[in-house]
Residue, then its C-alpha position, 0 to 999 in steps of 0.5 A: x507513533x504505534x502504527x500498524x497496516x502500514x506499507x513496507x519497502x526496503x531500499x538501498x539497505x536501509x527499510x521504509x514504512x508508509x501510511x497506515x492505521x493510528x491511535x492519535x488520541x489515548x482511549x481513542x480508535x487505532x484505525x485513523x489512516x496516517x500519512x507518515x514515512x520513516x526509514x529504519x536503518x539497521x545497522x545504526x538500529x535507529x528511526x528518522x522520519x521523512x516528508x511525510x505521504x501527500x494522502x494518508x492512507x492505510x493498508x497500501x502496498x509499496x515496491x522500491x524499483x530505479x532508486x525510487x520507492x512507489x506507494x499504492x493503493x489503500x483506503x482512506x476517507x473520500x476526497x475533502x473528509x475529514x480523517x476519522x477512523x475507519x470502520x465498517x459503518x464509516x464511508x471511507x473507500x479503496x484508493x487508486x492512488x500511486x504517489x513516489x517517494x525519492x530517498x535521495x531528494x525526500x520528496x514525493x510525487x503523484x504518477x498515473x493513478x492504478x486502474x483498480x482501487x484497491x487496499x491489502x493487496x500483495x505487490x511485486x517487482x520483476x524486470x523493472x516492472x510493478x505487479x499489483x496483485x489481488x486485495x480489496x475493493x470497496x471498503x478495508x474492513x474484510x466484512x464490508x468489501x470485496x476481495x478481488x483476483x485482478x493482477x496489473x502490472x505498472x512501468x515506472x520507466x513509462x508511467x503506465x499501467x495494463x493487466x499483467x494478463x492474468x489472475x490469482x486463482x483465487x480472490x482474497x486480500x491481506x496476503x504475504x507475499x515475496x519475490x524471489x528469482x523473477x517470480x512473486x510468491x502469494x501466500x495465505x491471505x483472508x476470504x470472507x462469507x457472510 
């Protein structure tokens, strides 16, 4: 299935995409939030799918840390819609949502919610610990949601969250980002001014 704003993680050598927008019928919208998981595994460059995400959900960000592989954030429909796709005149929202995959078991579980909803945010892992930085509150389409500079920081050990105690200088969503030598690099990313 062609899927794009998925979350990626890699883990154990092996690569892992959750989540993310779909075409499910020809002629149909590319935007229907999904809850599939696949691992890739390069050197046998082949797919295997997985049990699939408990919410599906688009543009969420993942990070692998203690053998486990944690999901957050994204946006979907709300609570008891039915998945259609998503658009700026849809009512849909931001997720809190923090669900753990666990490759040794291929099963998933729900941690402690974040404490800001947010999609096309940029994550990081440094001393066991999550960074949750920047994206997008509101809506995932750029022209109907806001952009947001609040850095939290999650412990899987603990299963709790606080603010890392400080923001990106600027807010904005849909960044690259990268985590070398104990600190997490944010790169470019989208503003938007009506």
């Amino acid at each position: 299935l062609a899927t794009h704003h998925a979350a990626a993680a890699a883990y154990n050598g092996k690569i892992y995409l959750f989540g993310g927008q779909a075409q499910l019928e020809p002629g149909g919208s590319s935007q229907v939030p999904i809850n599939n998981s696949w691992e890739y595994d390069p050197v046998a460059d082949s797919w295997k799918a997985l049990a699939p995400m408990p919410t599906a959900r688009t543009a969420a960000a993942a990070a692998a840390v203690g053998g486990k592989i944690y999901v957050i954030g994204g946006a979907s429909v709300h609570p008891g819609q039915k998945i259609v796709a998503l658009g700026p005149t849809v009512p849909h929202r931001s997720l809190d949502t923090n669900e753990v995959y666990d490759p040794a078991t291929n099963t998933w579980a729900t941690r402690t919610t974040a404490p800001t909803a947010r999609n096309h945010a940029a994550i990081g892992v440094v001393n066991g610990k999550i960074y949750v930085i920047g994206g997008r509150v509101g809506a995932a389409n750029i022209t109907t949601a806001s952009n947001t500079n609040v850095v939290e920081v999650y412990d899987p050990a603990t299963d709790n969250w606080g603010v890392a105690g400080l923001r990106m200088p600027t807010p904005r969503s849909g960044m690259g980002w990268a985590t070398y030598k104990g600190k997490i690099y944010v790169a470019g990313g989208e503003m938007y001014n009506a």
